[in-house]
gemmi code that builds the backbone of each chain (N, CA, C; Angstrom):
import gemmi

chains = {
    "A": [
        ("UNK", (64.673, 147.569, 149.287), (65.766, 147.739, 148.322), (65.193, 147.759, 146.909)),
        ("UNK", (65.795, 148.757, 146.305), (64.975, 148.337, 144.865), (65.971, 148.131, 144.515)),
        ("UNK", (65.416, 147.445, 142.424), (65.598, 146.554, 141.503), (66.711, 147.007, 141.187)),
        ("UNK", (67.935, 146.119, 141.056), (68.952, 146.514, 139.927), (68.732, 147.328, 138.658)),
        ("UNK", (68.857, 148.104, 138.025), (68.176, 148.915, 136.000), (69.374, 148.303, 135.303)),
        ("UNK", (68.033, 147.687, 134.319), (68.924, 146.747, 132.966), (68.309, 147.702, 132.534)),
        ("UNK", (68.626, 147.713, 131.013), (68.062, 148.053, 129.824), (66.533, 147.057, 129.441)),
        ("UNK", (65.381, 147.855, 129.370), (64.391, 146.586, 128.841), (64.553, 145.819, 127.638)),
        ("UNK", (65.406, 145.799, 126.798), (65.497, 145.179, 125.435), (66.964, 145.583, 125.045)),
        ("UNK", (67.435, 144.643, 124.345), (68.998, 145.458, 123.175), (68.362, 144.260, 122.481)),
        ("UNK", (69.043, 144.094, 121.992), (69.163, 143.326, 119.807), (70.479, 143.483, 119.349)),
        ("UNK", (70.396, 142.536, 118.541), (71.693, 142.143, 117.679), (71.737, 141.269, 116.464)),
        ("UNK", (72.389, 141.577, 115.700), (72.671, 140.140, 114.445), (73.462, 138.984, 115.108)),
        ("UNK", (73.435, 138.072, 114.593), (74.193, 136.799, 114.428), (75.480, 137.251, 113.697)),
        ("UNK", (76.291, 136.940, 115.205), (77.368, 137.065, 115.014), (78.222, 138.330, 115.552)),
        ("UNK", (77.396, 138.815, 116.084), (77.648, 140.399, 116.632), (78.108, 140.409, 118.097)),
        ("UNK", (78.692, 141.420, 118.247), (78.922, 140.888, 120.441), (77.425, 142.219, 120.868)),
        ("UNK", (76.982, 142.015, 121.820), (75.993, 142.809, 122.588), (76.511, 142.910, 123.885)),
        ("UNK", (75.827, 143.751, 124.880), (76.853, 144.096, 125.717), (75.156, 144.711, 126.674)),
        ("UNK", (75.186, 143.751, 127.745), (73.723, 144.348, 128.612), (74.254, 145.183, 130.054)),
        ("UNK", (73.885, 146.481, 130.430), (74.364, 146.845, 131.771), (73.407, 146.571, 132.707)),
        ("UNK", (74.129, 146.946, 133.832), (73.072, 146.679, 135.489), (73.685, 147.425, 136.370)),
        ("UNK", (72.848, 148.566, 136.517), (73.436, 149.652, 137.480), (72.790, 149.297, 138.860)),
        ("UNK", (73.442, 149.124, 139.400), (72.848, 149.604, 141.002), (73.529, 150.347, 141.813)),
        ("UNK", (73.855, 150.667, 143.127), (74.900, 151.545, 144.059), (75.679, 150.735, 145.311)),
        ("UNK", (75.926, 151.821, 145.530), (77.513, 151.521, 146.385), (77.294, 150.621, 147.415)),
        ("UNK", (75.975, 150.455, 147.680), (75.073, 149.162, 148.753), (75.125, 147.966, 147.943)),
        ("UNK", (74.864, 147.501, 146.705), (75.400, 146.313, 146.399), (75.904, 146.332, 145.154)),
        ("UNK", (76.093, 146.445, 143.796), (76.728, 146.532, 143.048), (78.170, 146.665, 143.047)),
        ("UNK", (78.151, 148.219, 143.550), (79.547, 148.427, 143.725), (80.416, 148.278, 145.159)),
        ("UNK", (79.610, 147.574, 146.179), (80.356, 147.146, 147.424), (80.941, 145.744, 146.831)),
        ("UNK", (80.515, 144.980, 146.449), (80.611, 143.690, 146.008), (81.026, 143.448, 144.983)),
        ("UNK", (81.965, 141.836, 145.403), (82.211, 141.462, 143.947), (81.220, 140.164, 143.863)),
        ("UNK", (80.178, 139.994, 144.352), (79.022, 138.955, 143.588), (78.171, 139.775, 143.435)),
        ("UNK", (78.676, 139.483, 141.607), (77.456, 140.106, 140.667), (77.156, 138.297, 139.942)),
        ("UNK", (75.515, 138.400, 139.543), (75.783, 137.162, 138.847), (74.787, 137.857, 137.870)),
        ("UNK", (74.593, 136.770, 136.578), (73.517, 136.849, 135.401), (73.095, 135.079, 135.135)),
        ("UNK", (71.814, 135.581, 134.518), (71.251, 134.585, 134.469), (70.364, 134.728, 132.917)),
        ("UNK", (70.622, 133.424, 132.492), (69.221, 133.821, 131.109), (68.083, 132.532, 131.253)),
        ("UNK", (67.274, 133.475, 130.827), (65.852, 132.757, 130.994), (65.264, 132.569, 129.902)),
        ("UNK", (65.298, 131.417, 128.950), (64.301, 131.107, 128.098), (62.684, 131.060, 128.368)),
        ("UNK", (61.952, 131.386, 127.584), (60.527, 131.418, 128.027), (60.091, 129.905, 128.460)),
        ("UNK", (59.034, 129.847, 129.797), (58.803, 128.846, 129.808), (59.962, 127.876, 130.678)),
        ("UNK", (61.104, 128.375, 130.932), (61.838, 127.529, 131.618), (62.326, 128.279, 132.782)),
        ("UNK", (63.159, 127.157, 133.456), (63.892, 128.080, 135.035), (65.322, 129.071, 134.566)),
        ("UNK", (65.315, 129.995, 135.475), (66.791, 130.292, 134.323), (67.948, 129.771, 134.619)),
        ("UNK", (68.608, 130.574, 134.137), (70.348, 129.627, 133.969), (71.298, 130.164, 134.436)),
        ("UNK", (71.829, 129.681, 135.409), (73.183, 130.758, 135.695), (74.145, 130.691, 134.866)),
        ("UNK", (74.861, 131.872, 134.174), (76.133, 132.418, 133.493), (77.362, 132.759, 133.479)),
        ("UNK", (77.314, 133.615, 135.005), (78.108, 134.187, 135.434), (77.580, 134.606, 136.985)),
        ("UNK", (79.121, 134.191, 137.576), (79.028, 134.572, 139.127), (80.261, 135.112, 139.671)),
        ("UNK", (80.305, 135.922, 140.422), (81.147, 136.595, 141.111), (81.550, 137.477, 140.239)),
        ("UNK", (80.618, 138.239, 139.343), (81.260, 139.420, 138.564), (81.860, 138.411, 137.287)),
        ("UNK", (82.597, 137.811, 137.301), (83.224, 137.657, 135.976), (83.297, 135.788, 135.658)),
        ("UNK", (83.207, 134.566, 136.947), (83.139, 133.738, 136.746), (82.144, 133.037, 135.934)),
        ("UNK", (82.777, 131.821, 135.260), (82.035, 130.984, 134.042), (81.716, 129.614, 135.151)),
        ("UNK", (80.820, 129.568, 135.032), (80.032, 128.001, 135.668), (80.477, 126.867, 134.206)),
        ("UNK", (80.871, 125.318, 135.217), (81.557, 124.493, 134.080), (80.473, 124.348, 133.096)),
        ("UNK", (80.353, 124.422, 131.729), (79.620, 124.010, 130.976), (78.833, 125.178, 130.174)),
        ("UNK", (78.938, 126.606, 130.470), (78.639, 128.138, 129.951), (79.898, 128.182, 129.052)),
        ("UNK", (79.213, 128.610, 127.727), (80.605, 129.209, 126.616), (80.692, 130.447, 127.008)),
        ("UNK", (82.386, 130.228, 126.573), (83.181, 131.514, 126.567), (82.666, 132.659, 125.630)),
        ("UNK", (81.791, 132.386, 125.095), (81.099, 133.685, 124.580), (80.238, 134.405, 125.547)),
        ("UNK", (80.414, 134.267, 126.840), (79.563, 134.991, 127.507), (80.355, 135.282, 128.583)),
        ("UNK", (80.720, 136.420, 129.146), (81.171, 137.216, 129.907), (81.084, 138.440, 130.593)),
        ("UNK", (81.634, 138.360, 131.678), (80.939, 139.779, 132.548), (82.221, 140.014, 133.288)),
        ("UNK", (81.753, 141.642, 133.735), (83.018, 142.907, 134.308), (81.811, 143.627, 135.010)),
        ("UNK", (82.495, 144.273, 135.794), (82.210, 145.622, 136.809), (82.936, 146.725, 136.435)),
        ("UNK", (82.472, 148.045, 136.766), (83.155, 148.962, 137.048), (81.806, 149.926, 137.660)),
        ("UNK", (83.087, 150.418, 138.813), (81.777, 151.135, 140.139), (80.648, 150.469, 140.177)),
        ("UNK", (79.304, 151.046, 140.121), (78.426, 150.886, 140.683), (77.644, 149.863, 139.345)),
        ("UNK", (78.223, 149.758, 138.161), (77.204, 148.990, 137.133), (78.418, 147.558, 136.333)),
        ("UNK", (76.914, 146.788, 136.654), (78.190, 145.477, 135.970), (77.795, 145.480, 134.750)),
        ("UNK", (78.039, 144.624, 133.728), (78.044, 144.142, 132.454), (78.314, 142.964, 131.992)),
        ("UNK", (77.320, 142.597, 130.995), (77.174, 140.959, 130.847), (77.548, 141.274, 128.932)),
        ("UNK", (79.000, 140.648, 128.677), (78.822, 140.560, 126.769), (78.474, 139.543, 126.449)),
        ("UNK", (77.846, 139.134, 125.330), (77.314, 138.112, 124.545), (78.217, 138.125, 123.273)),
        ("UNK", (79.129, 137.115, 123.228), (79.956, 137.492, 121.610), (79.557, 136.689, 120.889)),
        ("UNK", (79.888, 136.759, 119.520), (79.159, 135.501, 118.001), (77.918, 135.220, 118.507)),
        ("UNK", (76.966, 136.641, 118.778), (75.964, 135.909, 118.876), (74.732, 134.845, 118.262)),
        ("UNK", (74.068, 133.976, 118.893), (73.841, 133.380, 118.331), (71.980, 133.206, 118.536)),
        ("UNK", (71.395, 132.332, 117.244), (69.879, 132.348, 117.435), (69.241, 132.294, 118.940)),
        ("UNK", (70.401, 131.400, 119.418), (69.828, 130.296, 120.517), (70.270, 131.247, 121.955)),
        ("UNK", (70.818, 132.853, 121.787), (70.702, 133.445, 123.046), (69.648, 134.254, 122.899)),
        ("UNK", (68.744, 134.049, 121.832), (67.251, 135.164, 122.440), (66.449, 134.900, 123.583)),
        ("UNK", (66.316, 135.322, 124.453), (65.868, 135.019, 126.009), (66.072, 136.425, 126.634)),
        ("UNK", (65.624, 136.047, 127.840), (66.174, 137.413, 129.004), (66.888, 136.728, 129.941)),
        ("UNK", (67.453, 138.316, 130.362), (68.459, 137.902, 130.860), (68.483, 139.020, 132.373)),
        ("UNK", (68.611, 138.401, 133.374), (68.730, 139.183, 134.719), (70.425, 139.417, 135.408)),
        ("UNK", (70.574, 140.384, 135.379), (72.065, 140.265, 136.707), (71.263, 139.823, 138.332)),
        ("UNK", (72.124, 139.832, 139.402), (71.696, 139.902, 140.486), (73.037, 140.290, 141.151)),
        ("UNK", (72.292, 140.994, 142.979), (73.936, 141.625, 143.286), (73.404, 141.113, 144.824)),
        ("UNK", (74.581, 140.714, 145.553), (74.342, 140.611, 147.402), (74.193, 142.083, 147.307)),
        ("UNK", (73.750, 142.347, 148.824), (73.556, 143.619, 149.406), (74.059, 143.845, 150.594)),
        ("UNK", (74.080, 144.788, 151.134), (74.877, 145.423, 152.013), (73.612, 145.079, 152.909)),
        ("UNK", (72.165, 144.493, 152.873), (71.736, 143.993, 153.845), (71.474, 142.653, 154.058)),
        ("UNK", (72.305, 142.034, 153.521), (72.732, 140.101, 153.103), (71.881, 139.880, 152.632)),
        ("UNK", (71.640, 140.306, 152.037), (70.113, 139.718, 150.542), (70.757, 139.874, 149.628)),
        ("UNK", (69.913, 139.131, 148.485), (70.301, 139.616, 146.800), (69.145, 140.618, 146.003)),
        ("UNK", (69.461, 141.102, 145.012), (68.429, 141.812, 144.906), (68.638, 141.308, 142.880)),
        ("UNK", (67.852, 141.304, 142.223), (67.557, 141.224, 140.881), (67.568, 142.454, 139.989)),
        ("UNK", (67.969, 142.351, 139.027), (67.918, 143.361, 137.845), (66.158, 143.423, 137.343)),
        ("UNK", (65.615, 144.202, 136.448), (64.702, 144.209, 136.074), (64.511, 142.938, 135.065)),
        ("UNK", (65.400, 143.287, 134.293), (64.987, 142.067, 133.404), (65.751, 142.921, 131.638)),
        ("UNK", (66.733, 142.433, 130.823), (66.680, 142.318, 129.659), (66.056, 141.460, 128.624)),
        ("UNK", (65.207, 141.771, 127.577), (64.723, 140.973, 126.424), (65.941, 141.415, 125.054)),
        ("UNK", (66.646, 140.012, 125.040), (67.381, 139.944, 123.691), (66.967, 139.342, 123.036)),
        ("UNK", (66.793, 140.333, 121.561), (66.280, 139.542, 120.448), (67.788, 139.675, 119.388)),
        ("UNK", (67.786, 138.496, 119.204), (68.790, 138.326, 117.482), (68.138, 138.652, 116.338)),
        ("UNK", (68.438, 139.370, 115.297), (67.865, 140.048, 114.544), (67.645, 138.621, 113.422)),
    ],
    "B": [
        ("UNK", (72.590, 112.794, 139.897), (72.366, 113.764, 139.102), (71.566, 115.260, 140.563)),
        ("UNK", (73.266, 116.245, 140.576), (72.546, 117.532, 141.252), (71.035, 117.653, 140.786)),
        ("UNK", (70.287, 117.711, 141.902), (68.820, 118.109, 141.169), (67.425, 119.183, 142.533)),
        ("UNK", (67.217, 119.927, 141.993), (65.968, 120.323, 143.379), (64.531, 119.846, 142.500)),
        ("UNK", (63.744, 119.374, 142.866), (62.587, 118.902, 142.432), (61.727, 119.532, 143.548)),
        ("UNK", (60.260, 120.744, 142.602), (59.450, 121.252, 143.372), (57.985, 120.600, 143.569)),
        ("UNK", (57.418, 120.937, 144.984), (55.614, 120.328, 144.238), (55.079, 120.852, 143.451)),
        ("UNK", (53.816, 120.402, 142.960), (53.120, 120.544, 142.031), (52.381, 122.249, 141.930)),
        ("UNK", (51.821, 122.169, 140.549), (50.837, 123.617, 140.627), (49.905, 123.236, 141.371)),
        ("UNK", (49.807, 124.836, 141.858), (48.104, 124.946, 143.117), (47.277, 125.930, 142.584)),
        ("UNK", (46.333, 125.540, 142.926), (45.274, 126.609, 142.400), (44.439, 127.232, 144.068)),
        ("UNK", (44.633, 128.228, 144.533), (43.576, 128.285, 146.291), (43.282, 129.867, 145.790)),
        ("UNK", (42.448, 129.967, 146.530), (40.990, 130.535, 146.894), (42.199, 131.815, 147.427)),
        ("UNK", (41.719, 133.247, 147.828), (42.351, 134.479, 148.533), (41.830, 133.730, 150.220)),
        ("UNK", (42.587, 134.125, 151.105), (43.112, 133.725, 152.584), (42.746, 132.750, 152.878)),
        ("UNK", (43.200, 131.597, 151.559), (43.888, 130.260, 151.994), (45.102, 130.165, 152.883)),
        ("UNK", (45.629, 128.933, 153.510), (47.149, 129.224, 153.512), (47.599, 128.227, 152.415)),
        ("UNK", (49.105, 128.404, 152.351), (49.548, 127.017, 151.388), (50.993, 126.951, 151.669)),
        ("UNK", (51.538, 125.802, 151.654), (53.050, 125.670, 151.852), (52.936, 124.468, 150.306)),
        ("UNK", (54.222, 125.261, 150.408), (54.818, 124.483, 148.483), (56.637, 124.211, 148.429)),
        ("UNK", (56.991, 123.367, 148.379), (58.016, 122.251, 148.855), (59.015, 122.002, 147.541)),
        ("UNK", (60.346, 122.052, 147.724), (61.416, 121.967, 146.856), (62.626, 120.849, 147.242)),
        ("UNK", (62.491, 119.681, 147.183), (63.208, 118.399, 147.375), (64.975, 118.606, 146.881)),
        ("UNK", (65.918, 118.503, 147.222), (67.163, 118.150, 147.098), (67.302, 116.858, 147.063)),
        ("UNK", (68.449, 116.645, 145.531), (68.835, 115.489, 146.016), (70.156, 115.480, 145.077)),
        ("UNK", (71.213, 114.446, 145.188), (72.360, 114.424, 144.449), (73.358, 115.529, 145.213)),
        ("UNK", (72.532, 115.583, 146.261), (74.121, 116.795, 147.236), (74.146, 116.543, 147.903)),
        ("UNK", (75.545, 116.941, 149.438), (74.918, 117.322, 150.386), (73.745, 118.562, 150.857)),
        ("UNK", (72.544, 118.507, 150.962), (71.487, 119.079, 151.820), (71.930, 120.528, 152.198)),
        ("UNK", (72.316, 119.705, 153.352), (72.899, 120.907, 154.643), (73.444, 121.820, 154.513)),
        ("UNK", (74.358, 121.419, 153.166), (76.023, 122.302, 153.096), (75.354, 123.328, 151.689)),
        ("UNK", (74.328, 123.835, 151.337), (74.170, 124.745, 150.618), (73.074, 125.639, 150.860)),
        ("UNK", (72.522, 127.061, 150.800), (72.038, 127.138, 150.660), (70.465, 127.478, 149.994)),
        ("UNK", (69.180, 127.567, 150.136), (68.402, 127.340, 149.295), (67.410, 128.398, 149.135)),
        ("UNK", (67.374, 128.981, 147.945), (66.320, 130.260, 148.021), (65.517, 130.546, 147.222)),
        ("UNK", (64.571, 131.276, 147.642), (63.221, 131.278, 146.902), (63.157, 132.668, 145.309)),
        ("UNK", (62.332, 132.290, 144.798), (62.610, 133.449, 143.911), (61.021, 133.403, 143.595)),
        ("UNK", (60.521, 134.623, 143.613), (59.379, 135.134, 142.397), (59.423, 135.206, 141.078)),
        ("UNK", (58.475, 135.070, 140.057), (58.067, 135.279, 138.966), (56.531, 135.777, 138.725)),
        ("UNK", (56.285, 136.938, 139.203), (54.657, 137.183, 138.589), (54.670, 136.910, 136.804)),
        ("UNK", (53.051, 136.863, 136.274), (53.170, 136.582, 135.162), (53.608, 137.455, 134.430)),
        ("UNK", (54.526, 137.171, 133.463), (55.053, 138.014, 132.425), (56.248, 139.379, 133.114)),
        ("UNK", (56.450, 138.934, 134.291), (57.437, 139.796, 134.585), (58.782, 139.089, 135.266)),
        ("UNK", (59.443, 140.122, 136.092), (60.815, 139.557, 136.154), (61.341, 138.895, 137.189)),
        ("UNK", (62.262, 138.330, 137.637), (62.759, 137.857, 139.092), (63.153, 138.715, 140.408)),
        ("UNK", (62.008, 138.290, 141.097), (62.145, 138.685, 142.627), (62.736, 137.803, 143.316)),
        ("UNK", (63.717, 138.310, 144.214), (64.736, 137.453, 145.006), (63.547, 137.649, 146.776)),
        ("UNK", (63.224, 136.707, 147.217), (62.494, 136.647, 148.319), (63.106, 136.249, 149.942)),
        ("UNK", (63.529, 135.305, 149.643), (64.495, 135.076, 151.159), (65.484, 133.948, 150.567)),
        ("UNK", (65.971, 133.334, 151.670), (67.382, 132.580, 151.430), (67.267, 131.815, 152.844)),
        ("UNK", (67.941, 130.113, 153.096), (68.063, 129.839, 154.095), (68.785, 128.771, 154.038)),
        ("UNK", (69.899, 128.247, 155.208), (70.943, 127.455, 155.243), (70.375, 126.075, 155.778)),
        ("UNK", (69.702, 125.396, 155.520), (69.115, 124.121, 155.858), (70.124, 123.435, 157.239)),
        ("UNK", (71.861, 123.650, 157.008), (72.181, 123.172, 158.312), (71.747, 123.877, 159.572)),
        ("UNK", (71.236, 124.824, 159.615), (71.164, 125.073, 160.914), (70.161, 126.242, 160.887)),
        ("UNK", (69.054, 126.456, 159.706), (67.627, 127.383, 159.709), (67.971, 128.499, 159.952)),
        ("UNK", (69.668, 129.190, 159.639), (69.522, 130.691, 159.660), (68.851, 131.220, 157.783)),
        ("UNK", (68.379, 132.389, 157.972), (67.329, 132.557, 157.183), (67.115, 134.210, 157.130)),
        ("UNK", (66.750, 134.451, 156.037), (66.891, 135.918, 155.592), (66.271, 136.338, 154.401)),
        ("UNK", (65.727, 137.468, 154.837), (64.390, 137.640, 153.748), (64.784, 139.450, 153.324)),
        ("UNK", (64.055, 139.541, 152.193), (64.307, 140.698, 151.521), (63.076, 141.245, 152.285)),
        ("UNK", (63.116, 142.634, 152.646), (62.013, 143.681, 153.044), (60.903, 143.818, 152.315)),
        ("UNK", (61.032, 143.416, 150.710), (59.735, 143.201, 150.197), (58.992, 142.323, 150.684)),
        ("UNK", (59.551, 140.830, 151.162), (58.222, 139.709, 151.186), (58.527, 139.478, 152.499)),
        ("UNK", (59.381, 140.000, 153.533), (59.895, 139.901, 155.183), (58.228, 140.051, 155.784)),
        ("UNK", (57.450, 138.770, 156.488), (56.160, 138.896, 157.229), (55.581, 138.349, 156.131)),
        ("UNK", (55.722, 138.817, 155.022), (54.684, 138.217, 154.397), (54.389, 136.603, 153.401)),
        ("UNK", (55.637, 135.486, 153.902), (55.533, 134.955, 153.827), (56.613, 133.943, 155.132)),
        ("UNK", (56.854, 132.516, 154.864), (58.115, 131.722, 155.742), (58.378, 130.881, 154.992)),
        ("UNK", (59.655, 130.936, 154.852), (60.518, 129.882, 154.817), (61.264, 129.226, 155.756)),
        ("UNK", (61.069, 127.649, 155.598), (61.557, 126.935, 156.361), (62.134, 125.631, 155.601)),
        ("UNK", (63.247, 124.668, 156.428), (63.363, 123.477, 156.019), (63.664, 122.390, 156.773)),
        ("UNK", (63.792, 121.177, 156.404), (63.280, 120.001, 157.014), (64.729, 118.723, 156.206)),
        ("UNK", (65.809, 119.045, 157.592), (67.036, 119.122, 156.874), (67.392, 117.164, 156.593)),
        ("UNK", (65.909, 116.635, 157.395), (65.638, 115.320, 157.654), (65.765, 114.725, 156.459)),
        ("UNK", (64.802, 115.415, 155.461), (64.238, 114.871, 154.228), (64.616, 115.790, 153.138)),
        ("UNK", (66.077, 116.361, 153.530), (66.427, 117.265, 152.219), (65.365, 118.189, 151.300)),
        ("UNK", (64.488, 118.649, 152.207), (63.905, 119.680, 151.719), (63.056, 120.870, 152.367)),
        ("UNK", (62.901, 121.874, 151.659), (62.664, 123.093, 151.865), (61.364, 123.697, 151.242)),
        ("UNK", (60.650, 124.787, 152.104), (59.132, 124.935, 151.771), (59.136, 126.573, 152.189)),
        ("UNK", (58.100, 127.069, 151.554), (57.579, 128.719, 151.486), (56.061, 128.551, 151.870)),
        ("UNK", (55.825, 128.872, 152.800), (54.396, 129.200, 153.285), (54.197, 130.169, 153.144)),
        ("UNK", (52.449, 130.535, 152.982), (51.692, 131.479, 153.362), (50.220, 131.525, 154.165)),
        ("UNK", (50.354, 132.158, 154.950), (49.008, 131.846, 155.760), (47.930, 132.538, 155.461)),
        ("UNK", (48.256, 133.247, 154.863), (46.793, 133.749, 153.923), (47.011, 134.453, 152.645)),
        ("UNK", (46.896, 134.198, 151.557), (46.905, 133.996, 150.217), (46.233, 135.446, 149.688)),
        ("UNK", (46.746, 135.700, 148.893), (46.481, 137.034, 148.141), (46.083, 136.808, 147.026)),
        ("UNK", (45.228, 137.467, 145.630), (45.523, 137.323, 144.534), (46.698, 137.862, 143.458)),
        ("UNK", (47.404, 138.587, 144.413), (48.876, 139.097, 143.850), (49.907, 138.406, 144.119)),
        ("UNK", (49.275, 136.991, 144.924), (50.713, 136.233, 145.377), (50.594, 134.953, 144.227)),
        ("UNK", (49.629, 135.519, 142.977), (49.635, 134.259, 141.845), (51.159, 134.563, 140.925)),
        ("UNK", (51.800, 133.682, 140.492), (52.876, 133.198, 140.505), (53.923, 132.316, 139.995)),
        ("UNK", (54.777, 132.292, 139.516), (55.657, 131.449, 139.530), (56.632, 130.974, 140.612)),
        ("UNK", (57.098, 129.962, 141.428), (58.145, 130.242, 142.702), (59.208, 129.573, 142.384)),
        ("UNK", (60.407, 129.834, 142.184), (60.948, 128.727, 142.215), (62.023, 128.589, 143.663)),
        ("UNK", (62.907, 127.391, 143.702), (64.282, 127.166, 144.568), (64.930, 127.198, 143.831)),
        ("UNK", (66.272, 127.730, 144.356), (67.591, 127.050, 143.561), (68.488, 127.708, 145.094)),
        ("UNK", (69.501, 127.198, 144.787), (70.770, 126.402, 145.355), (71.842, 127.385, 145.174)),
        ("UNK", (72.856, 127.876, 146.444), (73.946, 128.509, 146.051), (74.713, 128.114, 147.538)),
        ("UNK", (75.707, 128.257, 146.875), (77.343, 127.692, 147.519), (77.445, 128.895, 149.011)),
        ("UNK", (77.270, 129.562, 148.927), (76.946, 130.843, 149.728), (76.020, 132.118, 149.626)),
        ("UNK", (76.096, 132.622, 151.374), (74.538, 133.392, 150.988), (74.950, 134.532, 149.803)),
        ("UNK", (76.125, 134.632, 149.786), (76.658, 135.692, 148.455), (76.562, 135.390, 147.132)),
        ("UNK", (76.660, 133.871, 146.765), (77.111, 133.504, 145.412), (75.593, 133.818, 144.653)),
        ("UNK", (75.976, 133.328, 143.286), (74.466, 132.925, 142.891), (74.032, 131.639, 142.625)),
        ("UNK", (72.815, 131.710, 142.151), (72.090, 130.607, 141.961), (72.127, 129.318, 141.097)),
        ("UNK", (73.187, 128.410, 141.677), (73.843, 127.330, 140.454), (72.889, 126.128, 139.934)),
        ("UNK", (71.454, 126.262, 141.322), (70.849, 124.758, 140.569), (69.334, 125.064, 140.897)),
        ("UNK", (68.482, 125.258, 139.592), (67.061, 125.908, 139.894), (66.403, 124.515, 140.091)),
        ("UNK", (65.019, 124.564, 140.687), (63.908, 124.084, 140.173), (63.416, 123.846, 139.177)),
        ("UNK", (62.310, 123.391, 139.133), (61.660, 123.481, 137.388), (60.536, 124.450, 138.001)),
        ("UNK", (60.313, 125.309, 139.443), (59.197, 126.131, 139.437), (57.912, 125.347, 139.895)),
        ("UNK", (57.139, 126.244, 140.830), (55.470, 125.663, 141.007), (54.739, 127.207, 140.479)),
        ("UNK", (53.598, 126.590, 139.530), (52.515, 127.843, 139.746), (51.631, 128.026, 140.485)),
        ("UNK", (51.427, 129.357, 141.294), (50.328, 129.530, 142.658), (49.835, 130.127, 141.604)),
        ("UNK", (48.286, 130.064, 141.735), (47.424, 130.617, 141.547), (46.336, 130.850, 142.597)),
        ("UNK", (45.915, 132.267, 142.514), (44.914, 132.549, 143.875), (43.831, 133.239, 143.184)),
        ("UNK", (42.086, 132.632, 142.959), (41.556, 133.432, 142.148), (39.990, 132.644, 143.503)),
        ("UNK", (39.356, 133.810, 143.267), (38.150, 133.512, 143.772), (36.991, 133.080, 142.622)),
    ],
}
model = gemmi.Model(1)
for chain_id, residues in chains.items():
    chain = gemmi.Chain(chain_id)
    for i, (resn, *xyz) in enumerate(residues, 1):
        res = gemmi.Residue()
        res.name, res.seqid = resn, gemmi.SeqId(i, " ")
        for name, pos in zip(("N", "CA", "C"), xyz):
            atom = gemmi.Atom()
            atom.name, atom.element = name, gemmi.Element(name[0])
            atom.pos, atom.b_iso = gemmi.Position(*pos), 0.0
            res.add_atom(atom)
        chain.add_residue(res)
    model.add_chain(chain)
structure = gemmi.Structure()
structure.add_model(model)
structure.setup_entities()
């Protein structure tokens, strides 16, 4: 199975919303509604964000949110802030009960 | 305090074997399951297999399917990734983490072990 396609990089100011996609196909992206994201500070484990496409885990701000449509999900980042420069991965189940990973986004705040 | 705690960094030789171990504790064990993830250096997350500690069903992505095992040891709340012979492309970051189902995602990581395989 290959990799979910993020974008390798977006950017933003402080204070701006950003908006990362993750295309994959009709085998897991768009069969499914578990999409999740995750951000990874350097140096650490990452973090889950969002699961099942659009759910907030207790203790993730509401500045961070995610949607589907067809085959590519989307993760927004709103008011962004210093402290979301990291990367950031989606992940999707598959139509062969695995998960499979995005490549990988690098957000930098300007 | 939910927590998975992994062993330590390894450093082995190419067709070593090595098994490297991810402890649960602050849950029930059984009732989640636990999966492995890649990190080569400087790149991104590979999802590797997945397995339900109550009862060792288990499922691996076609990339690392043979080429490694996961297993767990539902005695002592924890879970391990072997390899029986060691690559220098299998140097590494690994971590566990934890999900509610084999669908959901990943709600409770590790802090990660580094393999390293250098002759």
């Amino acid at each position: 199975q290959s990799a979910l396609t993020q974008p390798a990089s977006v950017s933003g100011s402080p204070g701006q919303s950003i908006t990362i996609s993750c295309t994959g196909t009709s085998s897991d992206v768009g069969a499914y509604n578990y999409v999740s994201w995750y951000q990874q500070h350097p140096g650490e484990a990452p973090k889950l964000l969002i699961y099942d496409v659009s759910s907030r885990p207790s203790g993730v701000s509401n500045r961070f949110s995610g949607s589907k449509s067809d085959n590519t999900a989307s993760l927004t980042i709103s008011g962004l802030q210093a402290e979301d420069e990291a990367d950031y991965y989606c992940s999707s189940y598959t139509s062969s009960s695995t998960r499979v990973f995005g490549g990988g986004t690098k957000l930098t705040v300007l | 305090e939910v927590q998975l705690v992994q062993s330590g960094a390894e450093v082995k030789k190419p067709g070593e074997s090595l098994k490297i171990s991810c402890k649960g504790s602050g849950y029930s064990f059984t009732n989640y399951w636990i999966g492995w993830v890649r990190q080569m250096p400087g790149k991104g997350l590979e999802w590797m297999g997945i397995i339900y500690p109550g009862d060792s069903d288990t499922r691996y992505s076609p990339s690392f399917q043979g080429q490694v095992t996961i297993s767990a040891d539902k005695s002592i709340s924890t879970a391990y990734l072997q390899w029986s012979s060691l690559k220098a492309s299998d140097t590494a970051i690994y971590y566990c983490a934890r999900s509610s189902t084999r669908r959901d995602g990943f709600d409770i990581w590790g802090q990660g072990t580094m393999v390293t395989v250098s002759s």
